[in-house]
N, C-alpha and C positions, 0 to 999 in steps of 0.2 A: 522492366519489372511490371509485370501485370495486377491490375485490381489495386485496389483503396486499404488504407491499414486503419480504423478508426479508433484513438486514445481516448478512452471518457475521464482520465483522472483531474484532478480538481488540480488547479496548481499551485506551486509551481512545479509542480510533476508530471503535467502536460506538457510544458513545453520540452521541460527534457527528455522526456520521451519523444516529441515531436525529434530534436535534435537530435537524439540517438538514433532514431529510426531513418531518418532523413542520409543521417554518415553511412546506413549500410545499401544507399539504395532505394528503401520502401519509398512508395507514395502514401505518406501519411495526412492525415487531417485529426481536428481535435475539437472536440467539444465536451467541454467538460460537463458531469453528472452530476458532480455537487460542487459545494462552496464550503471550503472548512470554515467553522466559526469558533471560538475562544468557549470555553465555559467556565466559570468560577469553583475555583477548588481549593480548598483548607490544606496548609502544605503543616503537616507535621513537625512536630520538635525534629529540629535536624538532628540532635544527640540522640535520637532513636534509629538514625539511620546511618547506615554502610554505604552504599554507593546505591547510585540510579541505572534502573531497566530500563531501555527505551528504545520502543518498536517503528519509530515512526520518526522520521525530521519534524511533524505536523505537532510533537510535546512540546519540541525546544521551539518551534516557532511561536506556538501560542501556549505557554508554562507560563508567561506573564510573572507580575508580583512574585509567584511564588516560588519558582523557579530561582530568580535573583537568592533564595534564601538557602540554596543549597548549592551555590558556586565552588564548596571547595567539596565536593562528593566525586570520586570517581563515576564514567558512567559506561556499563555497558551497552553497545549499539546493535541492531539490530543484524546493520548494512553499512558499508561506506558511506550514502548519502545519509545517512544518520549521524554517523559520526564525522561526519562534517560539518554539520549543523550544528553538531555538539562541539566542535571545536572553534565553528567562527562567534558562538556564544559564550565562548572566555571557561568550558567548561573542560576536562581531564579526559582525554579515553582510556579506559583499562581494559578493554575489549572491544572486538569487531568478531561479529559473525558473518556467514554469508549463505546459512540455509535454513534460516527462522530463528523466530526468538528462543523457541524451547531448545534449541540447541546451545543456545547463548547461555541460557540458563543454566543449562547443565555442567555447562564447566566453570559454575564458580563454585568455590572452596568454601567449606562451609569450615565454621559459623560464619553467615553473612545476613544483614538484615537490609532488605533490597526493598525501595519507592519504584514502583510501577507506576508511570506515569503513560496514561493511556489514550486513546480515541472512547467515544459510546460505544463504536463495533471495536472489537478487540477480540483477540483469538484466545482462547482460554490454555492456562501454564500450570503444570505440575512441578512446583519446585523441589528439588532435591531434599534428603535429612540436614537437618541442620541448617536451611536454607529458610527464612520467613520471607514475605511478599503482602505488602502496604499497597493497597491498591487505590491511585486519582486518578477520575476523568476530566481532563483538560482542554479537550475539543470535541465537536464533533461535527459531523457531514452531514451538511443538507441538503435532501432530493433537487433535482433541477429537472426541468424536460429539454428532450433532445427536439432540436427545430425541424418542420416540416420537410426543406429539401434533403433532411438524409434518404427521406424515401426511394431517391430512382437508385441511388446509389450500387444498392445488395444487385441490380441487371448490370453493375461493371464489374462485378468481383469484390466482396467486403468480407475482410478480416477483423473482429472488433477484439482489444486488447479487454483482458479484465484483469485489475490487479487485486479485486476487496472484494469478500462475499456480497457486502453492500451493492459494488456497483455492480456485481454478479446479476441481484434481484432487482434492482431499479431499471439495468439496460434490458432485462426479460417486461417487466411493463411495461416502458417506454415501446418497446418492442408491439406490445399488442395497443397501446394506446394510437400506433403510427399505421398498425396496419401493416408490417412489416413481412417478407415472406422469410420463415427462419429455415427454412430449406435452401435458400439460396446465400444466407451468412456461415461464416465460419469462427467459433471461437477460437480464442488463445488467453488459455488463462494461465497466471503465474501458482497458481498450487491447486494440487486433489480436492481441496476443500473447497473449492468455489465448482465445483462441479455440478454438485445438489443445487444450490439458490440459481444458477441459471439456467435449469429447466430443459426442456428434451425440444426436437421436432430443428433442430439446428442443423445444419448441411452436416458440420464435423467440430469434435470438441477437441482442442489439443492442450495438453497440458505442459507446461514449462519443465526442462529438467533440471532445474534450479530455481529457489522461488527470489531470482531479480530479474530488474530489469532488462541490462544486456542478453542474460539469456533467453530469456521471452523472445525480445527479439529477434535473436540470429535463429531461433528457431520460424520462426514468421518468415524470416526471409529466406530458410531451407524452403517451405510451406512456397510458398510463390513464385520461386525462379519452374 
């Protein structure tokens, strides 16, 4: 397999990406963009609420306190690795999606009064009739910079993974902070919407045809053989 695959996700979703990418082959490396961090948030009268939204494993890892107060809420997930998190934390799945949240959204039955529990970056949801949407921020991601040896890297072949509009617009300044040549990287990004925050003048942009993980990848590894 030719060329470098670079993950900037924060982890633990670096290394599983690292792992996933590693079982098909890639030569992967990882340096993470950010560092999630916990943020304080007022959890609601649970008697106000139906079950929990949740786009991210990154809620249930850092829900904290408040979370503990809504243990018996069903929760729909975004992704399997959501709801997994949501199950090793003693909490209910009543759904699993596997092509964005507003999909997830879509198939719940209204009347339903739904806790969105979310990151600072977060993708914005049209819930259904009948459908309400409580909205907390319960973490968010802090910038990091990428270390200088990435530089020779993009003269072997670099593929850089992007999973978040976030690290869309961070790896585009790191980019120019490093001196980077974007003619010579290729992205892969996991949805349309990171398209804009990571800017133009890049060898090639490719978009996932599914916005997870797995698929990202095996697309990357069509991208390389």
């Amino acid at each position: 397999m030719s060329g470098y695959v670079l993950t900037v996700r924060p982890q633990p979703g670096l290394a599983a990406t690292m792992t996933a990418g590693e079982a098909l082959g890639l030569n992967m490396i990882g340096y993470p963009l950010f560092e999630v961090q916990p943020r304080a948030w007022d959890c609601p009268d649970p008697a106000t609420i139906d079950a929990l939204l949740i786009g991210s494993a990154n809620a249930i890892r850092h829900g904290g306190e408040g979370l503990t107060k809504l243990k018996d809420k069903p929760v729909h997930a975004v992704g399997e690795a959501t709801a997994d998190a949501a199950r090793e934390a003693g909490l209910v799945v009543a759904s699993c999606g596997a092509g964005g949240l507003q999909k997830v959204l879509d198939t719940i039955a209204a009347p339903a009064r739904l806790l969105r529990i979310a990151g600072a970056d977060h993708v914005p949801l049209d819930p259904p009739a009948g459908v309400s949407i409580t909205k907390v921020i319960a973490y968010e991601s802090v910038p990091m910079e990428l270390p200088e040896p990435l530089r020779p890297l993009h003269d072997m072949g670099l593929t850089v993974l992007l999973h978040s509009a976030a690290a869309a617009r961070q790896f585009a300044s790191e980019s120019r902070r490093l001196g980077l040549e974007r003619s010579r990287i290729k992205l892969a990004l996991i949805g349309p919407r990171l398209v804009e925050p990571a800017g133009t003048g890049w060898r090639a942009i490719h978009v996932s045809p599914a916005p997870n993980d797995q698929a990202l990848l095996e697309m990357v590894r069509e991208m390389c053989i």
